[in-house]
VOLUM-770512 format. One record per residue (C-alpha): residue number from 1; residue in one letter; chain; z, y, x. Coordinates in steps of 0.1 Angstrom, whole numbers. Layout:
N
   resi   resn   chain      c3      c2      c1
    NUM      A       A       Z       Y       X
...
This chain:
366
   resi   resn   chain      c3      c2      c1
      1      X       A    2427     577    1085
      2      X       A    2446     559    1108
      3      X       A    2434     521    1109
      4      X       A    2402     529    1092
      5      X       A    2373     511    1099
      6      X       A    2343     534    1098
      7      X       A    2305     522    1096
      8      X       A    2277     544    1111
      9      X       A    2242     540    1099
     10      X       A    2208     549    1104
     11      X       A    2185     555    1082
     12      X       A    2151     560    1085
     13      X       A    2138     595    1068
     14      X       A    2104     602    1081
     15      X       A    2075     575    1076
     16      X       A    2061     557    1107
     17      X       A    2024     538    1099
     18      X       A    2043     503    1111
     19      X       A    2077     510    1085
     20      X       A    2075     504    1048
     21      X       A    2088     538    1039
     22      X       A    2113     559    1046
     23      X       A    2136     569    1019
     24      X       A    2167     574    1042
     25      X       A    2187     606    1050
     26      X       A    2195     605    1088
     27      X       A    2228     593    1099
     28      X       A    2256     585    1075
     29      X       A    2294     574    1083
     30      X       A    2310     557    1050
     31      X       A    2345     539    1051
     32      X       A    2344     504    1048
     33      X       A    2378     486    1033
     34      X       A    2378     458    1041
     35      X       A    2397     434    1022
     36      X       A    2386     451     990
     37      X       A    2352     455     999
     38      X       A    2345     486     993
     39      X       A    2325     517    1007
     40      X       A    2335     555    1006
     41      X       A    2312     582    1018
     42      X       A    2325     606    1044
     43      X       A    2294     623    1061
     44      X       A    2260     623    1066
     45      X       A    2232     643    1092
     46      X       A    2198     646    1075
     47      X       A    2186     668    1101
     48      X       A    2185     640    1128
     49      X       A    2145     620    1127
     50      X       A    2147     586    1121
     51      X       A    2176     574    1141
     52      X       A    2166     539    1141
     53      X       A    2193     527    1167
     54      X       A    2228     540    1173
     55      X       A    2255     534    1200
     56      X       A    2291     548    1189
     57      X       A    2321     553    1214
     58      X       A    2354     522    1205
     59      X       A    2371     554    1188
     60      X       A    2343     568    1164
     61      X       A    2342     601    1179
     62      X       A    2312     605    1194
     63      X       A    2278     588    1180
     64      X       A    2244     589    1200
     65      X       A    2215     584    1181
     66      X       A    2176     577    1189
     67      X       A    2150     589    1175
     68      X       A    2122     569    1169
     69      X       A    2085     590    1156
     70      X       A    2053     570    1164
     71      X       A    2035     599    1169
     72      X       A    2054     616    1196
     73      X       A    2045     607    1233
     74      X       A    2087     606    1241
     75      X       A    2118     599    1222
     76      X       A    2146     620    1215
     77      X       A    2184     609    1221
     78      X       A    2212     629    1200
     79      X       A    2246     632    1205
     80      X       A    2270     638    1177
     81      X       A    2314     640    1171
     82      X       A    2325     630    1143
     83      X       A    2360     641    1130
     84      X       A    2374     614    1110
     85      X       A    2400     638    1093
     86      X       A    2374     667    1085
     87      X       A    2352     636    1074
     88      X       A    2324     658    1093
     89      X       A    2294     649    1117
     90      X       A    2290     678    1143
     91      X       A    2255     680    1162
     92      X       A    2265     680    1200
     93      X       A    2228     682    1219
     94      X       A    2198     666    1222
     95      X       A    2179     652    1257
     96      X       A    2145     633    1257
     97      X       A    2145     601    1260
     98      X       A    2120     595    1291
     99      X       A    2096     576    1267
    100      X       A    2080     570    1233
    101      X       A    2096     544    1203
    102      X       A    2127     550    1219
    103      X       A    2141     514    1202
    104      X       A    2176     507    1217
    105      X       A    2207     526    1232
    106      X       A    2238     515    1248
    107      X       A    2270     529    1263
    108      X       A    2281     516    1292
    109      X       A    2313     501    1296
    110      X       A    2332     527    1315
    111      X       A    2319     555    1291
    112      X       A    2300     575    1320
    113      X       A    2259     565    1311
    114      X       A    2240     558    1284
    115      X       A    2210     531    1286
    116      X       A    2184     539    1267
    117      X       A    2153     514    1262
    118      X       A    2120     529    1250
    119      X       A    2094     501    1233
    120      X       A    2062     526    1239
    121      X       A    2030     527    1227
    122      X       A    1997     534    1245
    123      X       A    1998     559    1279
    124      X       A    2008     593    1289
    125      X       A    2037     613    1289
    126      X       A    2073     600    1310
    127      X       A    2063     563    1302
    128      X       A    2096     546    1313
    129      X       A    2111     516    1296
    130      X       A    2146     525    1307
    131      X       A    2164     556    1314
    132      X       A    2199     564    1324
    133      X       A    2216     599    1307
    134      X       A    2250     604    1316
    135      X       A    2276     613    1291
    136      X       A    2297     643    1301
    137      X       A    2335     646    1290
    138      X       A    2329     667    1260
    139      X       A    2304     640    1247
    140      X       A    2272     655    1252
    141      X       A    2245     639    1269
    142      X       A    2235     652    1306
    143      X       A    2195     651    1315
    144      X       A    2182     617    1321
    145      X       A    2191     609    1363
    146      X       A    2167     579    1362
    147      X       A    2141     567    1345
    148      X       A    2123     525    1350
    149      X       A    2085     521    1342
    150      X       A    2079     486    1340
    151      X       A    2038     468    1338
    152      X       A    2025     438    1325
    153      X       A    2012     417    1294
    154      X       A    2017     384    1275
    155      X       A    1995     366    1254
    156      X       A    2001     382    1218
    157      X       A    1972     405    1223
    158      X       A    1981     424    1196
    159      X       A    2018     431    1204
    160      X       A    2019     424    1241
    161      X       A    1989     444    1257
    162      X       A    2013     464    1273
    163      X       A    2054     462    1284
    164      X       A    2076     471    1253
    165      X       A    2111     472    1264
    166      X       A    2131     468    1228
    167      X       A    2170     468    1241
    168      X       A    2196     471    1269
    169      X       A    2224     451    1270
    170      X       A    2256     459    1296
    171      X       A    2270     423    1312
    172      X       A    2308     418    1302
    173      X       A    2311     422    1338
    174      X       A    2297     457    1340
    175      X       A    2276     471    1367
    176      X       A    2245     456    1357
    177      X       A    2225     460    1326
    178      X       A    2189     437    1311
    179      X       A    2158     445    1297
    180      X       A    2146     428    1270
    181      X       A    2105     437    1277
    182      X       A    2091     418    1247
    183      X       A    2055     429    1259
    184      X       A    2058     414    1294
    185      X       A    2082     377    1276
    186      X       A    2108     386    1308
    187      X       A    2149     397    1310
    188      X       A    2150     420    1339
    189      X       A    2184     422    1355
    190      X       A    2192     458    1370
    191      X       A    2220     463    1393
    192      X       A    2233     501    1385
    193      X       A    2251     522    1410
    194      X       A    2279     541    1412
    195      X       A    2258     570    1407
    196      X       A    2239     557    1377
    197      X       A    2205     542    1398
    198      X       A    2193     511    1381
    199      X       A    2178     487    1411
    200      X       A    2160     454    1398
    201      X       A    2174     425    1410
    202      X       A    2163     399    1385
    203      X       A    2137     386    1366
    204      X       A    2133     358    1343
    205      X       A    2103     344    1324
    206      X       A    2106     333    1289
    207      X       A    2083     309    1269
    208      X       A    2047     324    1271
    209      X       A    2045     349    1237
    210      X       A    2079     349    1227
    211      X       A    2088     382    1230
    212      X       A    2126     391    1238
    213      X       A    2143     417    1215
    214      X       A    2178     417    1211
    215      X       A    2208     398    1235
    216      X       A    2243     389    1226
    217      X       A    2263     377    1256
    218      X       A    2292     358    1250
    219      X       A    2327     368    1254
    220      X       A    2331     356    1283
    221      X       A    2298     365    1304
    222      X       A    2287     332    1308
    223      X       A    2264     325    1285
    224      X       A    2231     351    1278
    225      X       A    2214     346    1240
    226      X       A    2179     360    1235
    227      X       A    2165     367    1202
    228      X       A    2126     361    1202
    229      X       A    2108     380    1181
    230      X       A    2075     370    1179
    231      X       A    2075     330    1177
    232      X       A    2112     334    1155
    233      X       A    2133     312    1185
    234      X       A    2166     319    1197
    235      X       A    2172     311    1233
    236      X       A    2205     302    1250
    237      X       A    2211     311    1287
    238      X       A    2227     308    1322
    239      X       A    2239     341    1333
    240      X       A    2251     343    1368
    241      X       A    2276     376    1362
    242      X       A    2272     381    1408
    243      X       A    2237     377    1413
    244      X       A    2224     387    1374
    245      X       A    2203     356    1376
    246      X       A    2192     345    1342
    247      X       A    2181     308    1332
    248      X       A    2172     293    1300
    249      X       A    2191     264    1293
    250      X       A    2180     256    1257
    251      X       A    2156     273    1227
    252      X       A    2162     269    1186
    253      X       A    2140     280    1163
    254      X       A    2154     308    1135
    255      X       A    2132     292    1107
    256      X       A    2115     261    1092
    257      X       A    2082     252    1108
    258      X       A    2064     264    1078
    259      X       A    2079     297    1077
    260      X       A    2070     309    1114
    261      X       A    2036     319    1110
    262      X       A    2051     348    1084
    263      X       A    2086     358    1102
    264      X       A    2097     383    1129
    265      X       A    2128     381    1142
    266      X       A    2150     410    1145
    267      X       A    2186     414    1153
    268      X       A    2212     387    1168
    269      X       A    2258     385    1167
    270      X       A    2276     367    1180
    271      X       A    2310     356    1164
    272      X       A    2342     378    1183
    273      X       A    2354     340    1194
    274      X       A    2320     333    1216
    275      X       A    2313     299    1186
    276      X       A    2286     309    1164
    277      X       A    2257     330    1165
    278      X       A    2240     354    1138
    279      X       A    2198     357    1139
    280      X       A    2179     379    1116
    281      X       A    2149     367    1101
    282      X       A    2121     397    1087
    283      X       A    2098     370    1065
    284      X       A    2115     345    1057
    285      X       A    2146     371    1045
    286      X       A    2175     352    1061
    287      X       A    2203     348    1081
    288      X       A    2200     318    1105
    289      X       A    2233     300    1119
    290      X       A    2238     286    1151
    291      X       A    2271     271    1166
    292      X       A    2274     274    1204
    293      X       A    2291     245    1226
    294      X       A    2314     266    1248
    295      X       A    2305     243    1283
    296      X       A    2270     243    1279
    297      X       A    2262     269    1258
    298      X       A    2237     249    1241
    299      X       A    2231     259    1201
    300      X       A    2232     238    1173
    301      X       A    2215     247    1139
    302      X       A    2239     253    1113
    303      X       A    2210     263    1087
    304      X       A    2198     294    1065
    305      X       A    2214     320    1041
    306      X       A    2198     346    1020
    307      X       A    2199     380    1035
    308      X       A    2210     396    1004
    309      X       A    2174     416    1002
    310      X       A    2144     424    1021
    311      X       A    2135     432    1055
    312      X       A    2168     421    1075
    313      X       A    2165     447    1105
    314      X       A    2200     453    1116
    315      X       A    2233     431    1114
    316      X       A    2272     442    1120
    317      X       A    2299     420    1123
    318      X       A    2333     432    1116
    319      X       A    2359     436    1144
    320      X       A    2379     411    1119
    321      X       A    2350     388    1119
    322      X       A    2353     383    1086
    323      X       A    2327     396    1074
    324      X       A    2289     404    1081
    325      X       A    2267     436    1068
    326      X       A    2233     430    1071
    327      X       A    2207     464    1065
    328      X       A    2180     449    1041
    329      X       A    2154     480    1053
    330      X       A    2130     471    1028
    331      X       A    2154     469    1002
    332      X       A    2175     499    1005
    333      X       A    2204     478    1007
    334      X       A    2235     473    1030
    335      X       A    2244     436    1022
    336      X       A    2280     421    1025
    337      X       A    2285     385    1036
    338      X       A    2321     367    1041
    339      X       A    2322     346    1069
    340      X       A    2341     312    1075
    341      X       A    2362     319    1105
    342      X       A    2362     279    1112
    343      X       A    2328     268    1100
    344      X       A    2305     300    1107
    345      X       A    2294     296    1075
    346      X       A    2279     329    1053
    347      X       A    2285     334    1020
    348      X       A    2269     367     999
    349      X       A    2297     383     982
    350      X       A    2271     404     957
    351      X       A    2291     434     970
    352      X       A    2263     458     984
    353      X       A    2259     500     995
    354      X       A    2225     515     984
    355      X       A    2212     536    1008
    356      X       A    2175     544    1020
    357      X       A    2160     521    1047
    358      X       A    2191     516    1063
    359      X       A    2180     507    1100
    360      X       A    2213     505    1120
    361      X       A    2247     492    1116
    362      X       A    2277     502    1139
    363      X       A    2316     496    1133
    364      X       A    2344     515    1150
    365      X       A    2380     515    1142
    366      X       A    2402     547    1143
């Protein structure tokens, strides 16, 4: 399987009071061919609860998977191999998470910790928004080292009566990682040690009720791009890569004016040549396109395409950047688009997978 590209996704397979469903069967790997479009099961883990978010090593070995159940007071994370050859998914071990709705995961750049970023929901239990597992040689996950409780609230009474971090995102740089809390409308910048220890060393406000979800940095650091999910804005910023200083610089909004009142953003790409960038919109059922001036890093709307379904949670460029898979959760559908490499443009191909509430995309290449 030499040159494959393999896609990892989760699905969601046990119902949660704010999800539509959940027809899904835990994690599944299919091949993805590229040029001919075309999917090809290899393996799938039902046993794994609603692994709503995924982070997979560069060579597809080894997947870790959170586990997201509204009514449990702290998330699990899972670690999995996968043997491309035996086309099997082997369970590894599990560690809590430190926290409940455990939303977001990453790896960190030089493969020793996993961030994990947990939203939670009322009190008790752990309660932190980020903890720090390292990630032995054998790919299972040690015991958390660290764990970050963060306070505050926003104005969205309904959604920001409490701090909800929804994602971690590593600088290009390495070292430090930031918070999106979309309860408290801030990007906290931590410094992380050598041994793992995340310190806070930043802090930066965004527009009252926004409510920060995703980031996509730009290839080359300088440039930090928020997606908002609760007043549908994408936000372009200054990242200072020594101090881990953030400041807004310009904000776009993801839909029409019309439209906002109904949509919730969700996931944000950006192109793998830093010039366009990718927002999902849960609403109004598109993709919205932005191009990016490389010395400001302001954004420029380059309009709407169709999702290619409902409920656009997730989106996965190819390494290629040819193409981009969207997971429609509501429609239990794994949309293809082909992108212009030159324009940015998106155009739906027809060419989709059926799965259950598909919930997370991830590409590797083996």
């Amino acid at each position: 399987m030499t040159g494959d590209l393999l896609l990892f996704i989760g699905t969601l397979n046990r119902e949660a009071p704010y999800f539509q469903g959940a027809r899904g069967e835990g994690l599944c790997v299919f091949r993805f061919d590229e040029a001919m479009l075309g999917f090809e099961r290899l393996a799938s883990y039902p046993q794994v609860e609603n692994p709503t978010y995924l982070s997979v090593t560069p060579d597809g070995r080894h997947v870790y998977a959170n586990s997201e159940l509204a009514d449990w007071r702290e998330g699990l994370v899972t670690a999995f191999a996968f043997d491309p050859q035996a086309r099997r998914l082997t369970y590894l071990n599990t560690q809590p998470a430190l926290g409940s709705i455990t939303a977001h995961n990453a790896i960190s750049a030089d493969g020793r910790h996993l961030f994990v970023a947990n939203y939670s929901v009322g009190e008790g239990g752990p309660d932190k928004a980020l903890a720090v597992l390292p990630l032995r040689t054998d790919g299972t996950l040690a015991p958390a080292i660290a764990g970050i409780a963060r306070q505050g609230t926003g104005p969205v009474q309904d959604r920001q009566e409490r701090s909800h971090a929804h994602s971690v995102t590593e600088t290009r740089q390495g070292g430090m990682v930031i918070l999106a809390d979309l309860g408290t409308d801030e990007l906290a910048t931590y410094r992380i040690g050598a041994d793992g220890m995340p310190v806070l060393i930043a802090t930066s406000r965004t527009a009252a009720g926004a409510g920060p979800r995703h980031l996509a940095l730009h290839p080359d650091g300088r440039f930090l791009f928020a997606i908002n999910e609760l007043d549908s804005t994408v936000t372009a910023h200054d990242l200072d890569p020594a101090s881990g200083q953030i400041h807004a610089i310009d904000s776009q909004s993801t839909v029409p004016a019309e439209a906002r009142d109904h949509n919730h953003c969700s996931d944000i790409q950006i192109s793998p040549d830093g010039r366009f960038i990718y927002a999902g919109n849960r609403g109004h059922d598109s993709i919205a396109i932005f191009e990016i001036d490389q010395n400001s890093g302001r954004l420029s709307p380059r309009g709407h395409v169709p999702c290619g379904g409902s409920t656009p949670r997730n989106l996965a460029l190819t390494p290629s950047g040819g193409h981009l898979l969207v997971a429609n959760q509501n429609s239990d559908r794994v949309s293809v688009l082909a992108r212009d490499v030159a324009s940015g443009a998106l155009t739906d191909t027809g060419v989709a997978l059926n799965i259950g509430t598909p919930m997370c995309l991830k590409f590797a290449k083996v």
